[in-house]
N, CA, C and O atoms as CSV, one atom per row, in Angstrom:
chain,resi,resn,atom,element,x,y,z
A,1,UNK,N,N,20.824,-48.960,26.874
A,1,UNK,CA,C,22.145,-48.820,26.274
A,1,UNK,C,C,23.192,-49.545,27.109
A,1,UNK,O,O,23.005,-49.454,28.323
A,2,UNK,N,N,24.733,-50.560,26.540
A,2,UNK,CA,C,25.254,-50.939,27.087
A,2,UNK,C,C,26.056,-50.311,27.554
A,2,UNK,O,O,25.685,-49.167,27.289
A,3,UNK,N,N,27.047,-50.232,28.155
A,3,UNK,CA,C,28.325,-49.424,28.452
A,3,UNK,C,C,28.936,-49.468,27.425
A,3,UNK,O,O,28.991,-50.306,26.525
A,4,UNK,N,N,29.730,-47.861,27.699
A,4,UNK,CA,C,30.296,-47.777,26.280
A,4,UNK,C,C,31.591,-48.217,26.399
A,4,UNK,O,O,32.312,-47.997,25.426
A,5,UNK,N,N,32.062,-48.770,27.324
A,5,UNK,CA,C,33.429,-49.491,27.704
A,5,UNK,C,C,33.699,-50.810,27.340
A,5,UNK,O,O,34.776,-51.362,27.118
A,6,UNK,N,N,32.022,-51.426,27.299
A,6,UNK,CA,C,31.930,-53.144,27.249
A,6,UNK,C,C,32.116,-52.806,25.368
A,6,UNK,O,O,32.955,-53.471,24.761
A,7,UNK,N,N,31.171,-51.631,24.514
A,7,UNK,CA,C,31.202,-51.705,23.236
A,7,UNK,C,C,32.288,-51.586,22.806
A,7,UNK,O,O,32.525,-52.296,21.829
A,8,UNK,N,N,33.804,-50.366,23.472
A,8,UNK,CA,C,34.619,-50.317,22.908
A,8,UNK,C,C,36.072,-51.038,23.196
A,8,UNK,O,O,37.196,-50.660,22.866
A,9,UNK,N,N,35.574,-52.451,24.075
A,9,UNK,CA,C,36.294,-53.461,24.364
A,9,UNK,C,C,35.788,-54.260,23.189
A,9,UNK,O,O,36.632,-54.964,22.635
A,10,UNK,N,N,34.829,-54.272,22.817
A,10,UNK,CA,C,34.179,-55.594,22.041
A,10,UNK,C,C,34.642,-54.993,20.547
A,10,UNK,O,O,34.361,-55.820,19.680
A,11,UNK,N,N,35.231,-53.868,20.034
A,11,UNK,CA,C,35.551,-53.199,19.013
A,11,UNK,C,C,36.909,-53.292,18.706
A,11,UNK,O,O,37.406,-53.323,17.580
A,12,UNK,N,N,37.569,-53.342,19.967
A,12,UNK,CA,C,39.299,-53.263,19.842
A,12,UNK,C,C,39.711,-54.505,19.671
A,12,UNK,O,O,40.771,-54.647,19.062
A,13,UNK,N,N,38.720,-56.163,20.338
A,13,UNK,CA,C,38.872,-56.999,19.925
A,13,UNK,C,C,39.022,-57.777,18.770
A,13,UNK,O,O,39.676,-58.783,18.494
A,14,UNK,N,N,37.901,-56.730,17.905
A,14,UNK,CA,C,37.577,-56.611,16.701
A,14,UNK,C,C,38.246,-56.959,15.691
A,14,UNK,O,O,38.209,-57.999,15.033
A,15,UNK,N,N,39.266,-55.440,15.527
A,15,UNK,CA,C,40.399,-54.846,15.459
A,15,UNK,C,C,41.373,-55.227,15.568
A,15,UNK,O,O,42.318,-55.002,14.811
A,16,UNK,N,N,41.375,-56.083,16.810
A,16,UNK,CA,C,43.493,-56.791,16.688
A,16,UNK,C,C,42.469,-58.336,16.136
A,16,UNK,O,O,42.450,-58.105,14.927
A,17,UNK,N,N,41.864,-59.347,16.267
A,17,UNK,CA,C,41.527,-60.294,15.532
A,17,UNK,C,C,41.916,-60.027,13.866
A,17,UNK,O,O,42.663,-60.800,13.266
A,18,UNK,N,N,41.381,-58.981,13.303
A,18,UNK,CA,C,41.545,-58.575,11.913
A,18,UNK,C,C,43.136,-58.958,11.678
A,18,UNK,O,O,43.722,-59.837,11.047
A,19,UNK,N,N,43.463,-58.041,12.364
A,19,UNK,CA,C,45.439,-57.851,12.237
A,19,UNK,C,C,45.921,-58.810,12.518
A,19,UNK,O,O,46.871,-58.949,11.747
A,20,UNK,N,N,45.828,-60.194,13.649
A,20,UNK,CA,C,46.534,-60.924,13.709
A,20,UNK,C,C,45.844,-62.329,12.776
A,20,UNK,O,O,46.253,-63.459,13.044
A,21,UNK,N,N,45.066,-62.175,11.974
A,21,UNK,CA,C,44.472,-63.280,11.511
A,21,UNK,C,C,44.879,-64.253,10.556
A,21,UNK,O,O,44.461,-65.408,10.475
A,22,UNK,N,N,45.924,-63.566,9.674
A,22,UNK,CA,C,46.958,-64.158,9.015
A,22,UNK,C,C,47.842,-65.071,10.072
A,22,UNK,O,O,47.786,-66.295,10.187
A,23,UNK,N,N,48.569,-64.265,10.722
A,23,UNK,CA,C,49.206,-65.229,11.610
A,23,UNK,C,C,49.344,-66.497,12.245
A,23,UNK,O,O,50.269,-67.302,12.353
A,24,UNK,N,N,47.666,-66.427,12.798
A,24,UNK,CA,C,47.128,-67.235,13.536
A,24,UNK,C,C,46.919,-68.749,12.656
A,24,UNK,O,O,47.216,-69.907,12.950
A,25,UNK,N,N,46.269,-68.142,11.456
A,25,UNK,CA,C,46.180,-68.809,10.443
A,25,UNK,C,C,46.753,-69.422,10.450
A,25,UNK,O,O,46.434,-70.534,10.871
A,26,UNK,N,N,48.271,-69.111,9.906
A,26,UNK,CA,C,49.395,-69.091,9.165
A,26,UNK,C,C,50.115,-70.889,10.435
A,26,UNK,O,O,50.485,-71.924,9.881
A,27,UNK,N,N,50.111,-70.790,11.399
A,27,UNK,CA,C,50.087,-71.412,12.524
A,27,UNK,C,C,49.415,-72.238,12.841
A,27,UNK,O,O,50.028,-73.204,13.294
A,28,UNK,N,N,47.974,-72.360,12.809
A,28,UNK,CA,C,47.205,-73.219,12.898
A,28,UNK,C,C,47.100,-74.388,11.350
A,28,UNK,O,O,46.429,-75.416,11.266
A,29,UNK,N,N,47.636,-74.024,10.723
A,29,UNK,CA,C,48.030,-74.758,9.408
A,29,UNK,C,C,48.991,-75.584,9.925
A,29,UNK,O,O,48.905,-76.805,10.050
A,30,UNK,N,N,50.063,-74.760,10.271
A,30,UNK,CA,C,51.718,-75.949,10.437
A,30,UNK,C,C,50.829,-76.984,11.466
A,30,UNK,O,O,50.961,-78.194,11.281
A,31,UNK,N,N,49.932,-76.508,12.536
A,31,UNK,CA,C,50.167,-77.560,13.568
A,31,UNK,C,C,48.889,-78.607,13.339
A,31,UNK,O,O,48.992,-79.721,13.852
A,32,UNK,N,N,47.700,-78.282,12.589
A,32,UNK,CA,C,46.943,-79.162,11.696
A,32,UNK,C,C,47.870,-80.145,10.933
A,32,UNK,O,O,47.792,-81.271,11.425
A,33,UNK,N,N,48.785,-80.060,9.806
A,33,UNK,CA,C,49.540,-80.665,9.215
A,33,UNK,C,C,50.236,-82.119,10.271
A,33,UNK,O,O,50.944,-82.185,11.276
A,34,UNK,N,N,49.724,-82.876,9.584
A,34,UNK,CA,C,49.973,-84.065,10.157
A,34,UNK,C,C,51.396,-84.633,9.709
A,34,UNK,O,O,52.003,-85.442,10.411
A,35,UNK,N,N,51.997,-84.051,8.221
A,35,UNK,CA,C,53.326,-84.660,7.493
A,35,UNK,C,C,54.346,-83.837,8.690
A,35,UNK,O,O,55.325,-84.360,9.221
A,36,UNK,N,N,53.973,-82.788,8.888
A,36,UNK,CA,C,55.329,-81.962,9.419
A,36,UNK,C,C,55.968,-82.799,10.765
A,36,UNK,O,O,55.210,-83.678,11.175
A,37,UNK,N,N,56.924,-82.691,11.319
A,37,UNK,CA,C,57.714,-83.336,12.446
A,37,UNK,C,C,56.910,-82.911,13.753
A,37,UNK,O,O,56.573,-81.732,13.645
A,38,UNK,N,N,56.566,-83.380,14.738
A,38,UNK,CA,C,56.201,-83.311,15.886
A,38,UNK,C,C,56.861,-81.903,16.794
A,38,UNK,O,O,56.260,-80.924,17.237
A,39,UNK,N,N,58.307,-82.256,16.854
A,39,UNK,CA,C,58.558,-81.102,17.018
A,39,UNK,C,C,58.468,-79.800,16.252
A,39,UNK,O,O,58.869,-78.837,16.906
A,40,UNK,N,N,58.104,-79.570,15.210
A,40,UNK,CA,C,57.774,-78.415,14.708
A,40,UNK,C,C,56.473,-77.671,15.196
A,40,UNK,O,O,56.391,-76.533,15.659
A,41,UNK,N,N,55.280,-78.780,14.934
A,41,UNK,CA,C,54.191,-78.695,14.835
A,41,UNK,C,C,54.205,-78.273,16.949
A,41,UNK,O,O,53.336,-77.529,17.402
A,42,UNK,N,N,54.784,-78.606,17.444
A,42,UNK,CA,C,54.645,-77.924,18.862
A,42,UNK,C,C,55.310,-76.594,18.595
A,42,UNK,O,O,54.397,-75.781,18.739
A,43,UNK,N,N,56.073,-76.139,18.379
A,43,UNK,CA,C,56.940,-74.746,18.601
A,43,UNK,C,C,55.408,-73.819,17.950
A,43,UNK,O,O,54.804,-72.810,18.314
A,44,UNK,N,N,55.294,-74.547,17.133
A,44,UNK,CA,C,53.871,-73.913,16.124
A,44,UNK,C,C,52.885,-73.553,17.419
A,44,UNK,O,O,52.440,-72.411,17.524
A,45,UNK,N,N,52.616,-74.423,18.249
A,45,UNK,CA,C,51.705,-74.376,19.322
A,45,UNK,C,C,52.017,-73.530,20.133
A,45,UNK,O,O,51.362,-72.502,20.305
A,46,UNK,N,N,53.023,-73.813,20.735
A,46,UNK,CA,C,53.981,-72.747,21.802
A,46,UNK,C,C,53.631,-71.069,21.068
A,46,UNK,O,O,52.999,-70.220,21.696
A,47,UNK,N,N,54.000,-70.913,20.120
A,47,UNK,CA,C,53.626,-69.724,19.191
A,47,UNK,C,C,52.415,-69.066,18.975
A,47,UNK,O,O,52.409,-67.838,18.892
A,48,UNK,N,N,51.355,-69.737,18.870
A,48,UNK,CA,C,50.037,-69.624,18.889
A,48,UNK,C,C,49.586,-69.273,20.454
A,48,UNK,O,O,48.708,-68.455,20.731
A,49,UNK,N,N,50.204,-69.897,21.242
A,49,UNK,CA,C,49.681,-69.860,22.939
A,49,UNK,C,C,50.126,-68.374,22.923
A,49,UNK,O,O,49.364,-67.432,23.140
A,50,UNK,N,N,51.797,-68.245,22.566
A,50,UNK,CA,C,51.788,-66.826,22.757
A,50,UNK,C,C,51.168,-65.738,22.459
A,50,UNK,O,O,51.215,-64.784,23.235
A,51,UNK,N,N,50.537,-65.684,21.395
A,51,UNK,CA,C,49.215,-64.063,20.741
A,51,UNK,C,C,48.581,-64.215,21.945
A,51,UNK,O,O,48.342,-65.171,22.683
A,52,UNK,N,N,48.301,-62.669,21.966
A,52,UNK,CA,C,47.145,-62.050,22.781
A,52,UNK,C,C,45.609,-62.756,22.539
A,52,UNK,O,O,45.051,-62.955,21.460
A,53,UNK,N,N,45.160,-63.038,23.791
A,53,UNK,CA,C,44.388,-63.453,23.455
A,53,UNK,C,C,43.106,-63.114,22.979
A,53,UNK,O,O,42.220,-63.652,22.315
A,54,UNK,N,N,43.308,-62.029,23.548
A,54,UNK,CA,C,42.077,-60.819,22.602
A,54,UNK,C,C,42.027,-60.932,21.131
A,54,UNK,O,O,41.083,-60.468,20.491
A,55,UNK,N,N,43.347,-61.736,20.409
A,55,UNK,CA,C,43.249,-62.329,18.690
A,55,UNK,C,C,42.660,-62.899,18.881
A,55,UNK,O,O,41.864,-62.188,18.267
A,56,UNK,N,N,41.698,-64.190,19.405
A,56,UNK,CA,C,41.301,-64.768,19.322
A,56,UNK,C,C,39.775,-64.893,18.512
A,56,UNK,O,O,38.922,-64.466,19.290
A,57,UNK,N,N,39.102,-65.367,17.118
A,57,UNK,CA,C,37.745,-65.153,16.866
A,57,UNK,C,C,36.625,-65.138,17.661
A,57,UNK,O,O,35.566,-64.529,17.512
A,58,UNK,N,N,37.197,-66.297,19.002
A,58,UNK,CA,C,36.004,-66.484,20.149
A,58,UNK,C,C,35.360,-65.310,21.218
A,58,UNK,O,O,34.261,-65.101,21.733
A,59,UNK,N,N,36.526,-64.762,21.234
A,59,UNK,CA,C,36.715,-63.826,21.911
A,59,UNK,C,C,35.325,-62.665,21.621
A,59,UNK,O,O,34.828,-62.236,22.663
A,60,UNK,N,N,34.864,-62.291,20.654
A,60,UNK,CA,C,33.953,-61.311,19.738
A,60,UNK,C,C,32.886,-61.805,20.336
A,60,UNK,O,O,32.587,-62.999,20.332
A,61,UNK,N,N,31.988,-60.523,21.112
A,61,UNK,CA,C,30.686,-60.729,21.580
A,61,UNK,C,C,29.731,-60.165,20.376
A,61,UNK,O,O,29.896,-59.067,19.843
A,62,UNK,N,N,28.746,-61.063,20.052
A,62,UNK,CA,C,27.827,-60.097,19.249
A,62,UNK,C,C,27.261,-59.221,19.899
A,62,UNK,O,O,27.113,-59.405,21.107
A,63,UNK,N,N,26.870,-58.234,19.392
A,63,UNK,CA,C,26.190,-56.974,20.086
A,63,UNK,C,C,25.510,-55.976,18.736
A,63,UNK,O,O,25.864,-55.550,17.636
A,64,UNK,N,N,24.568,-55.952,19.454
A,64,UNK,CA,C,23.186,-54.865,18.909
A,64,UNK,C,C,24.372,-53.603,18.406
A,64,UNK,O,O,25.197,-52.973,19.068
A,65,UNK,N,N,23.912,-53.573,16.481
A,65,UNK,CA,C,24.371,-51.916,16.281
A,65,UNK,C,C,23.779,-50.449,16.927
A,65,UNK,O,O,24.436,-49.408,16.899
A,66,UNK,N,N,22.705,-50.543,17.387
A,66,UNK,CA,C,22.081,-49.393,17.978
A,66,UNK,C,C,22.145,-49.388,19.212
A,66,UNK,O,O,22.153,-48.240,19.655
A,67,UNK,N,N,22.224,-50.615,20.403
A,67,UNK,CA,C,22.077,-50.334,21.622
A,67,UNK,C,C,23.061,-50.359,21.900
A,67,UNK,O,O,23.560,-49.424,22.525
A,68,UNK,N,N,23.878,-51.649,21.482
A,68,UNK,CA,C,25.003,-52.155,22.038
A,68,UNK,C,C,24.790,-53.868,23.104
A,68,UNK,O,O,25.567,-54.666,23.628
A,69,UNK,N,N,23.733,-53.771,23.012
A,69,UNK,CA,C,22.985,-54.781,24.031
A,69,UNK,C,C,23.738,-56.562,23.111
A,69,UNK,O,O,23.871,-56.881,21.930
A,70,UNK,N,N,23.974,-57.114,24.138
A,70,UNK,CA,C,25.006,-57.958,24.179
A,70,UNK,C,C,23.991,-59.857,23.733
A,70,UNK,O,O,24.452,-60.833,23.141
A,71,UNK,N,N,22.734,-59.675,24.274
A,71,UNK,CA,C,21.851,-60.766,24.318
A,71,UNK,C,C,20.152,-60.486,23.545
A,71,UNK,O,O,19.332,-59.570,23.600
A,72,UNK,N,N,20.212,-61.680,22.923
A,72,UNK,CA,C,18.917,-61.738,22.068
A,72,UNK,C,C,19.388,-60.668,21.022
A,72,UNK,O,O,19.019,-59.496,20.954
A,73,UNK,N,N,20.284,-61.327,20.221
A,73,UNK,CA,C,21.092,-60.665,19.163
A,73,UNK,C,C,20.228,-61.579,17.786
A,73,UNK,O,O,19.941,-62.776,17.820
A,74,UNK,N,N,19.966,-60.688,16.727
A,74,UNK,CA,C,19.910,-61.602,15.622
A,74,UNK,C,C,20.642,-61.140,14.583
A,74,UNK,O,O,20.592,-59.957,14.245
A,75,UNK,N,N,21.404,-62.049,13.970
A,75,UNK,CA,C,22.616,-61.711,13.174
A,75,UNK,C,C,22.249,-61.242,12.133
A,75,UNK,O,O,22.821,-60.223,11.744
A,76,UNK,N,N,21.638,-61.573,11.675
A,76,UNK,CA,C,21.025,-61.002,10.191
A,76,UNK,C,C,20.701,-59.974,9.925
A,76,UNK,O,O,20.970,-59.352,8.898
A,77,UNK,N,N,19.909,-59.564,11.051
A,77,UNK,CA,C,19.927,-57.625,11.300
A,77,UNK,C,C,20.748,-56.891,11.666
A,77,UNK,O,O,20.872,-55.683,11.466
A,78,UNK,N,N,21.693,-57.982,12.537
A,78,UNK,CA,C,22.449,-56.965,13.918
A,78,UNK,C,C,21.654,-56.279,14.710
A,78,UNK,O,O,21.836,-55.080,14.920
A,79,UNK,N,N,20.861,-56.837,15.139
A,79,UNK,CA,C,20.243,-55.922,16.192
A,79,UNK,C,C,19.934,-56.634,17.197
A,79,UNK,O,O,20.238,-57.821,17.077
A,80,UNK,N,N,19.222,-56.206,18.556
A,80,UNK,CA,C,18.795,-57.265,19.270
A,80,UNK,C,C,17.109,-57.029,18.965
A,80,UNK,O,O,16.405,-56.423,18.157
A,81,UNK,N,N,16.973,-57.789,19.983
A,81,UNK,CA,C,15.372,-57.696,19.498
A,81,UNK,C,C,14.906,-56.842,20.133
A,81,UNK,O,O,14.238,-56.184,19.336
A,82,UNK,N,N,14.806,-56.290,21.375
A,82,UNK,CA,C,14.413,-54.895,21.938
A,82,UNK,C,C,14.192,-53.656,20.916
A,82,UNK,O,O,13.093,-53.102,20.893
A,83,UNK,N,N,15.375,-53.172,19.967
A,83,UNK,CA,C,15.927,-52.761,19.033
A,83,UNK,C,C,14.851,-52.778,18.279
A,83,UNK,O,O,14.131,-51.786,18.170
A,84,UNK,N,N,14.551,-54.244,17.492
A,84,UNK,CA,C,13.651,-54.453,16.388
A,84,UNK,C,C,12.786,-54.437,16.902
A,84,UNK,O,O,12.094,-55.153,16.179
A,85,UNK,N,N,12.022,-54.076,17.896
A,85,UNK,CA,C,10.574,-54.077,18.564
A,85,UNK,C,C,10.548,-52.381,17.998
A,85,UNK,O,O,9.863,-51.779,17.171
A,86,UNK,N,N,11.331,-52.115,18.639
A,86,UNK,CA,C,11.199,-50.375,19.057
A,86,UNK,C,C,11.496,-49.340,17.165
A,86,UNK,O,O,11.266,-48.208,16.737
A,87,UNK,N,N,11.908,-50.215,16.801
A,87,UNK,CA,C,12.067,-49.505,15.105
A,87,UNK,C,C,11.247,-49.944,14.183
A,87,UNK,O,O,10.868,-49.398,13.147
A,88,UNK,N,N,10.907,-51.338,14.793
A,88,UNK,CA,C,9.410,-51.766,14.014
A,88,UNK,C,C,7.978,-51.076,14.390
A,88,UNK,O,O,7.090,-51.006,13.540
A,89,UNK,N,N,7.830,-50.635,15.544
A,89,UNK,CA,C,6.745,-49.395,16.082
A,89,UNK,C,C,7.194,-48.312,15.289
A,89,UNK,O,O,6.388,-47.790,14.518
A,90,UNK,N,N,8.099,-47.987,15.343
A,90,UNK,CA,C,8.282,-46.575,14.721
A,90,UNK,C,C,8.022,-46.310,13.381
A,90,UNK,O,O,8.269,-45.272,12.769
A,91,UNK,N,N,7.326,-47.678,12.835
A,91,UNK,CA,C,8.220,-48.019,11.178
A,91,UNK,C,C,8.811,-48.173,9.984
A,91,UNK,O,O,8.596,-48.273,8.776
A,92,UNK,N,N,10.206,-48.135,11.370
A,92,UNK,CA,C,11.593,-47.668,10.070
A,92,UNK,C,C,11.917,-48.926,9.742
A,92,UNK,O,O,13.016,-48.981,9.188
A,93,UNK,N,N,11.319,-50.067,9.888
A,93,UNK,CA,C,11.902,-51.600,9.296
A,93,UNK,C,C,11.059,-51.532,7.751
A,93,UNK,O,O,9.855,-51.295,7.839
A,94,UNK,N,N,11.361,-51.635,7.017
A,94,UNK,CA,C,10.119,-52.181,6.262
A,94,UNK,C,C,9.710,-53.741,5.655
A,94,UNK,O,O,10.395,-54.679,5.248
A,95,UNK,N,N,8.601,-53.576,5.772
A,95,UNK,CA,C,8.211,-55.002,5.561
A,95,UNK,C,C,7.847,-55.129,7.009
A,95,UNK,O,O,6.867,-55.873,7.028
A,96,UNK,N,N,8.110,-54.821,8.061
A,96,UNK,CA,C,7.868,-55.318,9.431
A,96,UNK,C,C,6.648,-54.709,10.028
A,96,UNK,O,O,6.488,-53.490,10.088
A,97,UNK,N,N,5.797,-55.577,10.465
A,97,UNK,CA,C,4.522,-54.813,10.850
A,97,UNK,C,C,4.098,-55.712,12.573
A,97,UNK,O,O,3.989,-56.927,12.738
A,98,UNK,N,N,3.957,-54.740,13.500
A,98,UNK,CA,C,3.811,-55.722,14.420
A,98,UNK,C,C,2.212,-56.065,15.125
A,98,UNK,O,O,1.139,-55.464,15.173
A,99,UNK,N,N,2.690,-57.251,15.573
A,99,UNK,CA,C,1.238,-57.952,15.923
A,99,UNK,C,C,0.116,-58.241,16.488
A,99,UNK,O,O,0.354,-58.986,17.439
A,100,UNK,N,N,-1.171,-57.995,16.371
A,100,UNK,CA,C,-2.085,-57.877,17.193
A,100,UNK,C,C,-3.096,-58.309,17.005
A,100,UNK,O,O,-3.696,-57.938,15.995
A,101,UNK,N,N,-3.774,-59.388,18.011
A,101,UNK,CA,C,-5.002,-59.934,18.133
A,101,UNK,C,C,-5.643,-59.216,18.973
A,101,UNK,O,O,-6.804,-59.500,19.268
């Protein structure tokens, strides 16, 4: 299990990304825009530098829904693979059967 500090950092990030995403948006448009004036399209920048950077999409670690485990994530499940080892033994995956020569 990861810390539950690293999960509920990686949650709050979550969380203000959602809320400021319009914004960011909204900003990264003016300063994409190539017609607008130079000086606009910077204040636009200046503006954007200012959000927290915890808005940021990059910012978002994937992480395992059951462990929390941060690496050897597969998106499609959300899980990591430790995870899908240990629920595929048990088996609560279905369709998943694991392997043996």
């Amino acid at each position: 299990m990861a810390k539950v500090s690293a999960v509920e950092k990686n949650n709050r990030r979550r969380k203000m990304v959602k809320s400021y995403a319009a914004k960011r948006a909204a900003l990264k448009a003016i300063i994409m825009d190539q017609s607008k004036p130079i000086e606009e399209r910077f204040q636009a920048q200046l503006k954007l530098a200012a959000l927290p950077r915890n808005s940021s999409k990059t910012r978002i670690r994937n992480r395992c829904d059951v462990t929390g485990r941060p690496r050897a994530y597969y998106r499609k499940l959300k899980m990591s693979r430790v995870a899908l080892r240990e629920l595929g033994n048990n088996g609560l995956i279905p369709g998943l059967v694991k392997s043996s020569w």
